[in-house]
C-alpha positions as CSV (number, residue, x, y, z in Angstrom):
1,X,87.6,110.2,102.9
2,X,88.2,106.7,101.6
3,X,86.4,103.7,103.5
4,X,89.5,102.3,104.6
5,X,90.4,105.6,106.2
6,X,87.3,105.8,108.1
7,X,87.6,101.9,109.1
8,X,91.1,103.3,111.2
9,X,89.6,106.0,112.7
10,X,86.2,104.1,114.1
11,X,84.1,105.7,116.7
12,X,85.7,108.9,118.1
13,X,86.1,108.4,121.8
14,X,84.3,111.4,123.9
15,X,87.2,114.2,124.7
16,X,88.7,114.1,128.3
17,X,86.2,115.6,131.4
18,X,89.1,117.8,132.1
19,X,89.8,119.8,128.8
20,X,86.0,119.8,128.0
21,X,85.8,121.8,131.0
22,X,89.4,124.0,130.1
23,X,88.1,124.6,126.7
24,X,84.8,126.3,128.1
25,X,87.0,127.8,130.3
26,X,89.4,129.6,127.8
27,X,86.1,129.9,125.5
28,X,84.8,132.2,127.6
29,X,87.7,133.8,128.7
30,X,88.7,134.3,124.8
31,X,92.2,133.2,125.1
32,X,94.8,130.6,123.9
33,X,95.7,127.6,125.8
34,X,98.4,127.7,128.5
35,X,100.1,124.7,127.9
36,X,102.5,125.2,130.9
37,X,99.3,125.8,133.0
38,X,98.1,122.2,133.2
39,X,101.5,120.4,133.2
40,X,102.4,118.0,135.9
41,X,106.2,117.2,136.8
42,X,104.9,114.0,138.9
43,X,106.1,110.5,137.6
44,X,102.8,108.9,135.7
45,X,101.6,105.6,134.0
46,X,102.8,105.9,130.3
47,X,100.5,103.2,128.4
48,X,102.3,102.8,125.1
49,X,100.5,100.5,121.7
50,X,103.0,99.4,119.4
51,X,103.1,97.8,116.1
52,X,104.9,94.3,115.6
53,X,108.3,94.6,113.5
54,X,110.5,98.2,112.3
55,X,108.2,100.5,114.5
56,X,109.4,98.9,117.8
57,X,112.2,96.6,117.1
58,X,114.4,99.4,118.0
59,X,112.7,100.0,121.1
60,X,114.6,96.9,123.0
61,X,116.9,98.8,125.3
62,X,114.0,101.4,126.1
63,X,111.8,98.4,127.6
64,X,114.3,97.1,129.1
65,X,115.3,100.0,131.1
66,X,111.5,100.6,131.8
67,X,111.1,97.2,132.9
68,X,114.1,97.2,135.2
69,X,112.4,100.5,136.8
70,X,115.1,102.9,135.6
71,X,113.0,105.5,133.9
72,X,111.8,108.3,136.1
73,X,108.0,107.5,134.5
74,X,106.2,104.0,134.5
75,X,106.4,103.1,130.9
76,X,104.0,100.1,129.9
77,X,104.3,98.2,126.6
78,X,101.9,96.5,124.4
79,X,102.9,95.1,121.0
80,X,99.8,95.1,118.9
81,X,100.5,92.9,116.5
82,X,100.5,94.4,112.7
83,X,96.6,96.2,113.4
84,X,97.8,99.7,113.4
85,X,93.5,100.4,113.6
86,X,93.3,98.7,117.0
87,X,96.2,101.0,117.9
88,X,94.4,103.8,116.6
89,X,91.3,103.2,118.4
90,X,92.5,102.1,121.2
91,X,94.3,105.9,121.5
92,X,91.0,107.4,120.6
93,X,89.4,105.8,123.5
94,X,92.4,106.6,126.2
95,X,93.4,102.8,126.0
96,X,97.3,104.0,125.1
97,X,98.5,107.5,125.3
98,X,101.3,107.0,122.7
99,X,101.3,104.8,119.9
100,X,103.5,103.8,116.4
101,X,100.9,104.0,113.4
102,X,101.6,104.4,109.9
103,X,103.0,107.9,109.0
104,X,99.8,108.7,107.0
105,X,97.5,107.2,109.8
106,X,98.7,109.3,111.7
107,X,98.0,112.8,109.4
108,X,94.4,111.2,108.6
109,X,94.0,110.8,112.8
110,X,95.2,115.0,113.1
111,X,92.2,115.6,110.4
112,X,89.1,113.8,111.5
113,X,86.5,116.5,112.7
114,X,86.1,114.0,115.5
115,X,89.6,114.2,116.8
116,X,90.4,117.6,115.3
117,X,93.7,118.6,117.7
118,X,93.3,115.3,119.6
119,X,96.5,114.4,118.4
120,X,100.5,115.3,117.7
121,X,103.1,113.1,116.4
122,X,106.2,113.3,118.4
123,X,108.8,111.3,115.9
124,X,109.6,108.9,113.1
125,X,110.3,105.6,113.6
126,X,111.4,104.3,110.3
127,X,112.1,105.6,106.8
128,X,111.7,104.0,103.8
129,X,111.7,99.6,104.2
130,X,109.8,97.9,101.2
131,X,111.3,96.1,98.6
132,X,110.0,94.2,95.6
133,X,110.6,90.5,96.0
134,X,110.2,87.7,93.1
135,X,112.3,84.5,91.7
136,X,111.8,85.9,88.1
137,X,115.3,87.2,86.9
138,X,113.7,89.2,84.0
139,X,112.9,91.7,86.6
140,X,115.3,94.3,87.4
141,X,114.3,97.7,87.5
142,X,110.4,99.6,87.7
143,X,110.5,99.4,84.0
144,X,110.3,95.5,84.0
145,X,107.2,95.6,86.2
146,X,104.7,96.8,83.4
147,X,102.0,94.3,82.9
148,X,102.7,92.4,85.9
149,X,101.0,91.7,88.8
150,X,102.4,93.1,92.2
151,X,101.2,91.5,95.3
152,X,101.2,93.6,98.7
153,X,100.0,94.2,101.9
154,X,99.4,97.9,103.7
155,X,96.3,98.8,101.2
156,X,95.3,102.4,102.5
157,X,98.6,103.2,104.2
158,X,102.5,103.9,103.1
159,X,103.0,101.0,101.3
160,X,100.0,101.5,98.4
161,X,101.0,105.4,98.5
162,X,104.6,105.1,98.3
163,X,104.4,102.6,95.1
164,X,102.1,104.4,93.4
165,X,104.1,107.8,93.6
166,X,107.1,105.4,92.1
167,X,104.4,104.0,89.5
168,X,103.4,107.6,88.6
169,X,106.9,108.9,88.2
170,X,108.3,105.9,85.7
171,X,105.3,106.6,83.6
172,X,103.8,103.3,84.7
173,X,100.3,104.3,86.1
174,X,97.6,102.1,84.9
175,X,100.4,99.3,83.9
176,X,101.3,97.4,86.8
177,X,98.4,95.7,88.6
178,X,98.9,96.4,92.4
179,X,96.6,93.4,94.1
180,X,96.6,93.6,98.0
181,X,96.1,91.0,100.4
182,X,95.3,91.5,104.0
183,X,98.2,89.7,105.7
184,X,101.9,89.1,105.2
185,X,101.2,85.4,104.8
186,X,99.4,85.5,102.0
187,X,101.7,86.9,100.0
188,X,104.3,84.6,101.3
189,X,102.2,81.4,100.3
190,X,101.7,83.3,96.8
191,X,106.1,83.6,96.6
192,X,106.2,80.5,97.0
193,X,103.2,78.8,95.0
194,X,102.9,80.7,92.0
195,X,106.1,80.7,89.7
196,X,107.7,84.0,89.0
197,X,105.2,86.0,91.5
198,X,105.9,89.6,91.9
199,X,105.5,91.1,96.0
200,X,106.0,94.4,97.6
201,X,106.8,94.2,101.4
202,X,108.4,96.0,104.0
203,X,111.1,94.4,106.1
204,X,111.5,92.3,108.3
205,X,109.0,90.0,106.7
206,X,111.5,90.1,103.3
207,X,114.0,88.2,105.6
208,X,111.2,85.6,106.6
209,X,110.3,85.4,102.6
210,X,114.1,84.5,102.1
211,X,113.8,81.7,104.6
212,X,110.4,80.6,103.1
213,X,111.4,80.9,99.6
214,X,113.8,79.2,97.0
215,X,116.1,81.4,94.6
216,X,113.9,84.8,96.1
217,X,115.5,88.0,94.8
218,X,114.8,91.4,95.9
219,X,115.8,93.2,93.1
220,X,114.3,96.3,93.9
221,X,114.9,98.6,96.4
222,X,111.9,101.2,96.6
223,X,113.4,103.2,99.2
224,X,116.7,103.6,96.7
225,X,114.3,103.9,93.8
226,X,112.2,106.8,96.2
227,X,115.9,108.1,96.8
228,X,116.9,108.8,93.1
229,X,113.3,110.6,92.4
230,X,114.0,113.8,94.8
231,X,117.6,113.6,95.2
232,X,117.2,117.8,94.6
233,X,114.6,117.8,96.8
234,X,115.6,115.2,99.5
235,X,112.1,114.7,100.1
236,X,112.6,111.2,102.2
237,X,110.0,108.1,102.1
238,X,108.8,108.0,106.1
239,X,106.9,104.8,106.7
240,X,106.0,105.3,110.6
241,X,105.4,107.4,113.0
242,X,104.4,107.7,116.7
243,X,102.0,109.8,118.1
244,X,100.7,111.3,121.6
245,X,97.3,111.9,123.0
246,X,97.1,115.8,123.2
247,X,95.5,115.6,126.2
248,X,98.0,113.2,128.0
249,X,101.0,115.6,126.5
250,X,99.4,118.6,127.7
251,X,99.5,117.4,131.8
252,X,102.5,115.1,130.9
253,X,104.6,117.0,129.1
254,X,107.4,115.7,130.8
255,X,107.0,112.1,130.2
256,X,106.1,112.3,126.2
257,X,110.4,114.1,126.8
258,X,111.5,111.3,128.6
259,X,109.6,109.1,126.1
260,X,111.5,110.7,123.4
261,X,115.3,110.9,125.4
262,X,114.8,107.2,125.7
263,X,114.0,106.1,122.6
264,X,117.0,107.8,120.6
265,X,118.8,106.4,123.0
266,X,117.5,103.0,122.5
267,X,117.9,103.5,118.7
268,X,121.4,104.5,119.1
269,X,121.9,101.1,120.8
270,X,120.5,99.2,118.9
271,X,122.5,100.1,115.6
272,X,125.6,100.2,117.8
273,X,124.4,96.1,119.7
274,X,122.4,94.7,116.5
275,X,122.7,91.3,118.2
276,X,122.0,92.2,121.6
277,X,118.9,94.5,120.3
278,X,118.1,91.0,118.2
279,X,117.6,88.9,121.5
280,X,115.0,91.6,122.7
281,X,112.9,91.5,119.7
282,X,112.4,87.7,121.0
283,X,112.0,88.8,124.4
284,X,109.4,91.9,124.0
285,X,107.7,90.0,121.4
286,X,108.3,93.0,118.7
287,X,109.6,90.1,116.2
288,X,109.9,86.4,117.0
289,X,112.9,85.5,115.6
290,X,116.3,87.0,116.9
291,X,118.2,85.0,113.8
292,X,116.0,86.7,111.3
293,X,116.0,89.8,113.7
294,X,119.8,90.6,113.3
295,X,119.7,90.5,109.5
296,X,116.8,92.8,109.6
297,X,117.3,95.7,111.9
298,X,120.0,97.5,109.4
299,X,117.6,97.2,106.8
300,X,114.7,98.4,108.8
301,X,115.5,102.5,108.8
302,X,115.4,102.3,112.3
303,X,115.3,105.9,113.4
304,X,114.3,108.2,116.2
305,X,113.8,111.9,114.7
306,X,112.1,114.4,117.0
307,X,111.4,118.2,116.4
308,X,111.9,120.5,113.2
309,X,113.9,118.1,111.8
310,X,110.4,115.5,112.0
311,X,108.6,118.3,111.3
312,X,111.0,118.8,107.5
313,X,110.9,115.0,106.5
314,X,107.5,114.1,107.4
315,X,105.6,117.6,106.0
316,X,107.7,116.8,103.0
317,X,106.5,113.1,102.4
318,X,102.9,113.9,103.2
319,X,103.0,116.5,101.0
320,X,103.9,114.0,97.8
321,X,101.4,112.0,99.4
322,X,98.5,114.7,99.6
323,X,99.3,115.7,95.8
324,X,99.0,112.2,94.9
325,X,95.6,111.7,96.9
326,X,94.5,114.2,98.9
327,X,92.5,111.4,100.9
328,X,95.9,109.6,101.8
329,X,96.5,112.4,104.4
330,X,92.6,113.0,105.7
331,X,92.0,115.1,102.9
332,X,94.1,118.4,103.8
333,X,97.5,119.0,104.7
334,X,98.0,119.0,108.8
335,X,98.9,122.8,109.8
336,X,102.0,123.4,112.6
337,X,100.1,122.1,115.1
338,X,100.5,118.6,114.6
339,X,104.2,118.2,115.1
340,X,105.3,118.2,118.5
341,X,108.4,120.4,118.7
342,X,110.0,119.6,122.4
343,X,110.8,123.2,124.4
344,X,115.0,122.3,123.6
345,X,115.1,121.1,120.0
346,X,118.6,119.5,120.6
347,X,118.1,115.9,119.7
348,X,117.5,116.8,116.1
349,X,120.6,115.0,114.9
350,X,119.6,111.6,114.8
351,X,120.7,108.1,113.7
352,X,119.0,105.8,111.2
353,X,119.8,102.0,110.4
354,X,119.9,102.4,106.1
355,X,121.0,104.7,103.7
356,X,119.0,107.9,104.5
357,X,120.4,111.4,104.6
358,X,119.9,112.1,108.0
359,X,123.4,113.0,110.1
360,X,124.4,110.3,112.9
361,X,124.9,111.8,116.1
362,X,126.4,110.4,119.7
363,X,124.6,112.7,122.0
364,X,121.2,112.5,123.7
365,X,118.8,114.9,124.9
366,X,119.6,117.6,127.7
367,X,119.3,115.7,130.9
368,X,117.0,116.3,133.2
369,X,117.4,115.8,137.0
370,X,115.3,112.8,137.5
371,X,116.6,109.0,137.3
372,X,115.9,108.5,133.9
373,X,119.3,110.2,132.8
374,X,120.8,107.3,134.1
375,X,122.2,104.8,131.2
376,X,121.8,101.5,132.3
377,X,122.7,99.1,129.4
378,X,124.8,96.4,130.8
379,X,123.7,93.3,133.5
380,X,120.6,92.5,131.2
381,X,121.9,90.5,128.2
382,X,120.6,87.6,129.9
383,X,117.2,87.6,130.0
384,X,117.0,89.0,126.5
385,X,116.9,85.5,124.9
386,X,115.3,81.8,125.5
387,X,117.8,80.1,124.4
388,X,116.6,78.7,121.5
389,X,118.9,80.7,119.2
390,X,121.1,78.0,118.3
391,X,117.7,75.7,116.9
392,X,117.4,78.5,114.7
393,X,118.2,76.4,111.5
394,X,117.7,72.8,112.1
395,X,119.1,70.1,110.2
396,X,117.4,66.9,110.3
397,X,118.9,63.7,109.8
398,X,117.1,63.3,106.8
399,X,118.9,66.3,105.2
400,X,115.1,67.7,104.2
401,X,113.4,71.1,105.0
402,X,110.3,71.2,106.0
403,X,108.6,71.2,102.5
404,X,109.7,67.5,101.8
405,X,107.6,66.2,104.4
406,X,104.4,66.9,102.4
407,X,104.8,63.6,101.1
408,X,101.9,61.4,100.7
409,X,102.1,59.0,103.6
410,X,98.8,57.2,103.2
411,X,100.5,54.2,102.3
412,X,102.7,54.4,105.1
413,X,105.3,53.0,102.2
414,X,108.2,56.6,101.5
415,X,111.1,57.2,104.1
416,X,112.1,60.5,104.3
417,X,115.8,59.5,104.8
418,X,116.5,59.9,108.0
419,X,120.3,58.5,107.6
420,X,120.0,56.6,110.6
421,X,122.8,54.1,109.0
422,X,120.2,50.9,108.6
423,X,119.9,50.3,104.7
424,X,117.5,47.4,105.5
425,X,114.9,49.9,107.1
426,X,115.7,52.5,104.6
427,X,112.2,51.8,103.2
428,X,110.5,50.7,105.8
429,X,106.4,51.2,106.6
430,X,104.3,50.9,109.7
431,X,102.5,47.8,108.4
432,X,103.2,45.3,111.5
433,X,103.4,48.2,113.7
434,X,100.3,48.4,114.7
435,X,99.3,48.1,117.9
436,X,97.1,45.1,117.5
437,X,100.3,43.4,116.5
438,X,101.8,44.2,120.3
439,X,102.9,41.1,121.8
440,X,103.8,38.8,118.6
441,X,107.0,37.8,117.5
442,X,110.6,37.8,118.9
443,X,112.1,41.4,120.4
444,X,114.7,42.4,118.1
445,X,115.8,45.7,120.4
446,X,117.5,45.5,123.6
447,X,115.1,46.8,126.5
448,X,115.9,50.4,127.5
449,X,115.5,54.0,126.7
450,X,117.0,55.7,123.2
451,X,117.1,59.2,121.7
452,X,115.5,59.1,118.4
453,X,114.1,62.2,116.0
454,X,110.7,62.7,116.3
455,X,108.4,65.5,114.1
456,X,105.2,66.1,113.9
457,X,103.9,68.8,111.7
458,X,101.0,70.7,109.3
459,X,101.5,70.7,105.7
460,X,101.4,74.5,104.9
461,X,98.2,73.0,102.1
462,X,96.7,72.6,105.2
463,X,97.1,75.3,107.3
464,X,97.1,77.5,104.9
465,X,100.4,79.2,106.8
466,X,103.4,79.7,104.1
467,X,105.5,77.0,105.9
468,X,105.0,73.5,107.1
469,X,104.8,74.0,111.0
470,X,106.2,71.9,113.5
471,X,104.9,71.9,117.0
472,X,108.2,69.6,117.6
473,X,110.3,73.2,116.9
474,X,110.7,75.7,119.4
475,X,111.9,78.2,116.9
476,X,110.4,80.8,114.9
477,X,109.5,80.1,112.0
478,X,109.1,76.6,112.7
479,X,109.3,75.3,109.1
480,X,112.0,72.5,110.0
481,X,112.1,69.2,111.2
482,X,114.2,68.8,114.8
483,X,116.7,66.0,115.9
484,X,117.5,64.1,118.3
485,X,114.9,65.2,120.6
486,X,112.6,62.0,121.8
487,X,112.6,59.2,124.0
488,X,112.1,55.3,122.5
489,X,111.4,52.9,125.1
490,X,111.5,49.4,124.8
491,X,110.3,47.7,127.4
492,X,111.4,44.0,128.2
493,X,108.6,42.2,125.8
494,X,109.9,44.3,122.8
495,X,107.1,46.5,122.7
496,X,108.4,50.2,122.2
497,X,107.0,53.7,122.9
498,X,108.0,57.2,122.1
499,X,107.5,60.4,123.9
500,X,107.4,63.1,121.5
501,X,108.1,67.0,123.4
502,X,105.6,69.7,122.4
503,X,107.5,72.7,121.8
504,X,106.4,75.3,119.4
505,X,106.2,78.7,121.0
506,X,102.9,79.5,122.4
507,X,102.8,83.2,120.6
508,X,102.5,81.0,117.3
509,X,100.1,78.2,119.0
510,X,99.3,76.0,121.6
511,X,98.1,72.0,121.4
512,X,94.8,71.5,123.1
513,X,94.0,67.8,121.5
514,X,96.2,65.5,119.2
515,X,93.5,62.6,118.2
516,X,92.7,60.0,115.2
517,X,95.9,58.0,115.2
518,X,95.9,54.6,112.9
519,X,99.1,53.2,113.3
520,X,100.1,53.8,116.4
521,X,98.6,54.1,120.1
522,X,98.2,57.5,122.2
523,X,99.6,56.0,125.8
524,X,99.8,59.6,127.6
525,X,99.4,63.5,126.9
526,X,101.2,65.5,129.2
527,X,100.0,69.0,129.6
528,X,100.4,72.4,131.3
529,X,98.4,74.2,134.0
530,X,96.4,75.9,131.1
531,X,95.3,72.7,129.6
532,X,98.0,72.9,126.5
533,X,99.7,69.6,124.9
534,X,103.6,70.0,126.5
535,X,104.3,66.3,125.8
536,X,102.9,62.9,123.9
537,X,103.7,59.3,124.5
538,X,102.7,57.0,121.6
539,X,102.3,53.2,121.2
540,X,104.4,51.8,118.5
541,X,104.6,48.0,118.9
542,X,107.4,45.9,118.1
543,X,110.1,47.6,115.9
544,X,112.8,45.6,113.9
545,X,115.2,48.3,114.7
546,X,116.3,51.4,116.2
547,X,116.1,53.1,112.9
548,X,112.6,51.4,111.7
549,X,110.9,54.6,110.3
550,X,107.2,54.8,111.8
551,X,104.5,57.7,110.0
552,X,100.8,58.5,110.9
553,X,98.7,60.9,110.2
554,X,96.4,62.7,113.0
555,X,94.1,65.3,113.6
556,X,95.1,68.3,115.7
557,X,92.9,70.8,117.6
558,X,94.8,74.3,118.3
559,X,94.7,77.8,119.4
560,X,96.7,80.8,117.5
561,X,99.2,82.8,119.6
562,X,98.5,86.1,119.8
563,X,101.6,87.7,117.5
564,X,100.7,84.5,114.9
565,X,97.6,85.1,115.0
566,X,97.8,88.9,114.3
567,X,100.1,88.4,111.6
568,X,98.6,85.6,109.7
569,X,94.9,87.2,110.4
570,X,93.5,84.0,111.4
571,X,90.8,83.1,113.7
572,X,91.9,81.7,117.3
573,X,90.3,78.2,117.4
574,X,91.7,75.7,114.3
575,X,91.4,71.9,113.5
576,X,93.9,71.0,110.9
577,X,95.3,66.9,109.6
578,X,98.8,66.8,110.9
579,X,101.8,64.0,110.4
580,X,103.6,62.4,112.9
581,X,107.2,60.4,111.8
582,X,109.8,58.8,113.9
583,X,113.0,57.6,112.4
């Protein structure tokens, strides 16, 4: 077994009390196990782990209904980030009882001597979603990638395996080099800084890459290219998975049903209400971004495929993937006991969001006389979004994105344009701004309070984060500049001050300290119950105009959001320069 393989696994929790004592039991007693014997009917705590992005973006409706208390069991949901190991040990160690994981993770869990029968997979969650990104327009098919470098991320799981098996088929082993990084970002920041750079990565994060990066194509379709390879065999690419406890299934056998009933039907919602399913990827956190969310979900495979139909696509794939590596898989082919095939195998005919051959169908499972056959989609559309939808693509006065502001501002002596209409400030500095200046010469604005644009931002050089961020956005990803959205006032003497809103969602960071000003004077910080930066006021002088441009540069102290934080693989705790402009 491969030391990545046994970095997912970790320590093997201890095996429940309860079937350590059942197994000596039947040991002794020299039979099989009576599933039915230990199952319990009773409503339970479900604790369900789930990875950020395609394995639970179709999941909306499902916590929805959960949270709104209209599923017979209590389902609880915990977005993980991208770490499908912390999943996986956090199921070894009775943390979760179900969990998404990576369709080979979960094969490599079913084989560990540790966990031997410890665990079943109970569906698929996603087909085939990667794609080969890259500006270069010389490449157009597998063939074009020999002697290139392909960037990626999933090193050890469906992505590595998956391109391999392609590289393999086209004769291209040993010709393409296939460098991985250990976070999505990375290869972002590699699209965009290296000219013609090649990447391989699943959606959504090929919509953020189109955001992030000019003239990006995405030539090739690996699922399509997968596709063409077995069309006799219609072996399908399977990308994730989720799995059960065995324990937990074997008392609840009943809830792991209920799991499954809801989330085809939460599937078949959200390819029927992309939008609406889009707003709860913001709200439940499984993606940030409904904008980028909507484009996404049809491209994601979203699926829910349960019984001997999971059983035939997923033996199949791990089957190419065992064959390929044996290792991939745990080292041996998982025997019938690994797929969990529910008692009524009836919701075998199930929906998927892209170009797979599995058959659409409108049922759901056989009902079962508890509340959860009740369909309750409507009433909740409005708490599925924040309302910051319509910032979504912000466009500043100035007319630039968020890479023009990497200017050098040292100088103080480059408007960025903000097309505020005064051609005599249109290259305007701070010199005479500063605050020691407060007090001299004749007021040239009219005392009162004006809306003015405010940013201040990180320059992706250095963050390190594949965008410029702005704490002044409120939308993900906050790569642009906002407008409109301070208050100037100038008090009676002419002296003028500007509070500048804090906004940037706290899953991407929170602002403990903005300090080191130069030009300008920090008046007041307003701040939240937790200590976090919600607001600053700033000391500009005496301006010559409404439109006077003002820059500085700072110094910002910061804590990571959880889902940022998981994503870009970053510590929690950063200190990065920042730029502050008004115009």
């Amino acid at each position: 077994m491969s030391k990545k393989n046994k970095e997912i696994l970790g320590i093997a929790a201890a095996i429940v009390a309860a079937l350590i004592v059942l197994a000596a039991v039947l040991a002794v007693k020299g039979r099989k196990t009576d599933r039915q014997s230990v199952i319990s009917n009773d409503a339970c705590d479900v604790n369900v782990g789930l990875i950020m992005g395609p394995p639970s973006m179709g999941l909306g409706y499902f916590m929805n209904e959960a949270e709104n208390g209209n599923t017979y069991n209590n389902y609880s949901f915990t977005v993980e980030g991208i770490d499908y190991s912390t999943l996986a040990a956090k199921l070894n160690d009775g943390t979760y009882d179900i969990i998404t994981c990576p369709s080979n993770v979960s094969s490599i869990l079913y084989n560990n001597k540790d966990l031997k029968d410890s665990v079943e997979v109970i569906s698929i969650n996603n087909l085939g979603l990667l794609h080969i990104l890259t500006t270069d327009d010389s490449i157009n098919s597998m063939e074009d990638l020999k002697g290139r470098t392909v960037y990626s991320i999933g090193e050890g799981g469906p992505p590595e395996y998956t391109f391999e098996y392609l590289l393999d088929k086209y004769g291209l082993t040993g010709q393409v080099n296939f460098s991985f990084r250990s976070t999505p970002f990375e290869v972002l920041n590699l699209l965009q800084d290296e000219p013609g750079a090649i990447a391989l990565l699943p959606q959504p994060f090929v919509e953020v890459a189109k955001l992030l990066v000019d003239n990006l194509r995405t030539p090739i379709d690996v699922t399509e290219a997968w596709n063409k390879l077995n069309i006799e065999s219609g072996v399908q690419s399977v990308t994730t998975v989720t799995v059960v406890r065995k324990s937990f299934l074997q008392e609840h056998r009943q809830a792991v049903d209920e799991y499954l009933e809801y989330a085809k039907k939460s599937t078949d919602y959200t390819l029927a209400n992309v939008e609406q399913a889009a707003k709860w990827t913001e709200k439940y956190e499984t993606f940030l971004n409904p904008d980028i969310a909507v484009n996404a979900i049809t491209q994601c495979s979203i699926c829910t495929i349960t019984g001997s139909k999971m059983k035939s696509i997923l033996s199949g794939f791990l089957q190419i993937m065992y064959e390929l590596n044996p290792d991939s898989v745990g080292g041996k082919m998982p025997d019938d006991e690994f797929y969990y095939i529910p008692s009524s195998d009836s919701n075998n005919a199930d929906n998927t969001g892209k170009g797979t051959n599995v058959d659409s169908a409108a049922g759901n499972t056989a009902q079962k006389e508890t509340p959860s056959a009740t369909d309750s989609s409507s009433g909740n559309s409005e708490n599925a979004s924040n309302g910051n939808s319509e910032n979504a693509t912000q466009e500043a006065a100035s007319g630039n994105d968020g890479g023009n502001y990497g200017n050098n501002y040292a100088d103080n002596s480059q408007n960025s344009g903000s097309g505020n209409g005064s051609a005599d400030n249109s290259l305007n500095n701070t010199a005479g701004n500063h605050p020691s200046d407060n007090g001299v010469g004749e007021v040239k604005i009219p005392a009162g309070n004006y809306t003015v644009t405010a940013n201040i931002w990180f320059r992706k050089e250095d963050s390190g984060l594949p965008l410029n961020p702005h704490i002044t956005s409120d939308v993900f990803p906050p790569k642009d500049p906002v407008s409109n959205n301070a208050l100037l006032t100038v008090g009676n003497s002419g002296n003028c001050s500007v509070r500048v809103p804090v906004v940037i969602q706290s899953k991407v960071m929170t602002i403990q300290e903005l300090s080191g000003f130069s030009n300008v004077s920090v008046e007041n910080i307003e701040r939240d119950g937790d200590g976090n930066i919600t607001a600053i006021t700033l000391g500009l002088g005496k301006l010559d105009s409404i439109g006077t441009v003002v820059t500085d540069s700072c110094t910002a102290s910061l804590k990571m959001g959880d889902l940022a934080m998981s994503i870009s693989g970053f510590s929690r705790d950063q200190t990065w320069p920042a730029m502050f402009e008004m115009n």
